[in-house]
N, C-alpha and C positions, 0 to 999 in steps of 0.2 A: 245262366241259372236255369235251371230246370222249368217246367213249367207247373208242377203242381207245387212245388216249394213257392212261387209266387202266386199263386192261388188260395196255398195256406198261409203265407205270411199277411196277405189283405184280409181273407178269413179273420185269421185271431186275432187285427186291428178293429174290426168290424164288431168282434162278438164285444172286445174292450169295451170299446165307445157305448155301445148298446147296454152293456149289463154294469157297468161300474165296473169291470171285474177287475180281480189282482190277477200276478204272475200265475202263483199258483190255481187258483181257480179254473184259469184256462189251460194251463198245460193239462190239468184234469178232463175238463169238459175235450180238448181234443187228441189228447192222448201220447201227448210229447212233454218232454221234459221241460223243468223252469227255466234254461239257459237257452232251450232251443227256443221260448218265445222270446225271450229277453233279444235272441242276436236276430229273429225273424224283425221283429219290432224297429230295436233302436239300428240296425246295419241292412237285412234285405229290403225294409222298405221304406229305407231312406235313397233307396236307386229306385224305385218302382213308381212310387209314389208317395212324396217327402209330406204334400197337406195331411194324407191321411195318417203318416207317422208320428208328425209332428201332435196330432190330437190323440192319437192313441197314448202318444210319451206323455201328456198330459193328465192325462185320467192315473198314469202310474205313477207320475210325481205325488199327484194327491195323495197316491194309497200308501208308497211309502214314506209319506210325512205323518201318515195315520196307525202306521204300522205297531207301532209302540200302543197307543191306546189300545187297538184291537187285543194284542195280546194279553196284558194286561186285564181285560173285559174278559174273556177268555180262561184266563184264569180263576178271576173270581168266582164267575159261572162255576168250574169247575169243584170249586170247594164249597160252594153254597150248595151242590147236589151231593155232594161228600156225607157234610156234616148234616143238613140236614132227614139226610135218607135213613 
């Protein structure tokens, strides 16, 4: 494996852990797409370094049991600035 591909896959465990953040979030904040952190995460840095993947897969378990609410929330928002504007 490359070396900045392992550089970036600790990176975007790092920025997870730190910021709560979702899939999406960070492929934003570093400029790769949602699959490419998903398989950095759950597959390059489970050879690298499994404690820190292990805690990053955790922080995303959360968000996608949370997933549903946000949208949801998301939504409302959205029609509350609708109707009320």
């Amino acid at each position: 494996m490359k070396d900045y591909i392992e550089e970036r896959a600790i990176s975007i465990a790092n920025y997870i852990i730190e910021n709560n953040a979702t899939v999406r979030q960070t492929a934003k904040e570093f400029g790769v797409s949602k699959s490419t952190v998903h398989k950095d995460v759950t597959d390059r840095l489970m050879q690298i370094n499994p404690a820190l993947a292990k805690q990053a897969r955790k922080v995303l378990d959360v968000n996608k049991s949370e997933r549903h609410i946000r949208g949801g929330m998301a939504t409302k928002e959205k029609y509350l600035h609708q109707h009320g504007a």
